[in-house]
C-alpha positions as CSV (number, residue, x, y, z in Angstrom):
1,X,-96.7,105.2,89.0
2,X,-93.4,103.0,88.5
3,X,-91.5,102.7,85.8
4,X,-92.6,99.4,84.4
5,X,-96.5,100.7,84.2
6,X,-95.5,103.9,82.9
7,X,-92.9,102.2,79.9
8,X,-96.2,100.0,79.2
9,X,-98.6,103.3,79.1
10,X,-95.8,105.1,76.9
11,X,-95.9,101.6,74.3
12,X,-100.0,101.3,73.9
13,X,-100.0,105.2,73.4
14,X,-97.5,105.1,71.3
15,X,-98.8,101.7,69.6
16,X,-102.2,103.2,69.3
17,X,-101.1,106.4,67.5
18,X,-99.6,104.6,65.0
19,X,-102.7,102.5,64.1
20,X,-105.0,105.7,64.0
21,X,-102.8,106.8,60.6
22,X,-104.7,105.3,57.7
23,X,-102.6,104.8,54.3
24,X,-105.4,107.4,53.0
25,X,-103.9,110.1,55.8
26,X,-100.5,109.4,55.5
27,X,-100.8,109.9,51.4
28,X,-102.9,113.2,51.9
29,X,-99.7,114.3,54.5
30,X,-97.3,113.2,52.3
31,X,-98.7,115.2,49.2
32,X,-99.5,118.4,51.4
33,X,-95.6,118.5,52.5
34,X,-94.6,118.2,48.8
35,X,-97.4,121.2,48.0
36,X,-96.7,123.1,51.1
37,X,-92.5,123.1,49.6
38,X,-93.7,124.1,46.1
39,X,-94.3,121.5,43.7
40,X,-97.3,121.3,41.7
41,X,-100.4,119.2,43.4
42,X,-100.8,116.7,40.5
43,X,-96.9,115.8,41.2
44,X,-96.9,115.7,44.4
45,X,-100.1,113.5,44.7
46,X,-98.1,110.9,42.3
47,X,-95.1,111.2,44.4
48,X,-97.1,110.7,47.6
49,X,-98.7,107.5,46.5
50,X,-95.6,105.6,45.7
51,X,-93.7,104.6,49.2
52,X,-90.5,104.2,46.5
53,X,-89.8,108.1,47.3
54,X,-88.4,109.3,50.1
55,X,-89.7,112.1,50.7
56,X,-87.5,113.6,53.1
57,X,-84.6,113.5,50.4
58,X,-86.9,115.3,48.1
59,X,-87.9,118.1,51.1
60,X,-84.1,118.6,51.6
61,X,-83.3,119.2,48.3
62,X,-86.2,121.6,47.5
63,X,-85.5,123.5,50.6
64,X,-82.1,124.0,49.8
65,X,-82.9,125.3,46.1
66,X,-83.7,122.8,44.2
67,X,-85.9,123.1,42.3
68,X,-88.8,120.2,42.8
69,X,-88.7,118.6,39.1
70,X,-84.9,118.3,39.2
71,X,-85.2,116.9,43.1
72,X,-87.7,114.5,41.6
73,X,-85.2,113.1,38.6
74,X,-82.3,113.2,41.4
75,X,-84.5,110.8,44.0
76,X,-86.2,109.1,41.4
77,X,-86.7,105.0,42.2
78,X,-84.2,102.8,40.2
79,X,-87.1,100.7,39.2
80,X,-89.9,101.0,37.4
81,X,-92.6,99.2,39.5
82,X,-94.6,101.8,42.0
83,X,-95.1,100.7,45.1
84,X,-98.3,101.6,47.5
85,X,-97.7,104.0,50.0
């Protein structure tokens, strides 16, 4: 196979992988890495429905210690409007 076909194999793979994850999935994976690092489910479903929080600043922090209501106030949105993840 040459590398053209192969580069255009690697893209529609790629391209559809990324359509396969609903917003419904990528909520529910969201919320199980905030569980699976210790914060309570009700929190961590709120977190994981708002695309405001990154939630790999919140994993690092929680993983180095922090505890996950303090690494909520630290990465907490500057505005108040949530945002659909």
């Amino acid at each position: 196979m040459d590398a053209n076909r192969r580069q255009s194999d690697m893209r529609s793979d790629h391209t559809a992988a990324r359509s396969a994850r609903t917003p419904d999935a990528v909520r529910a994976w969201r919320r199980e890495q905030l569980v699976a690092a210790g914060m309570e489910r009700e929190r961590a479903q709120r977190l994981a429905n708002d695309a405001r929080w990154d939630l790999h600043a919140l994993l690092e922090l929680i993983d180095r210690g922090c505890p996950p209501e303090l690494a909520e106030r630290i990465v907490a949105p500057l505005d108040d409007a949530s945002e659909a993840c």
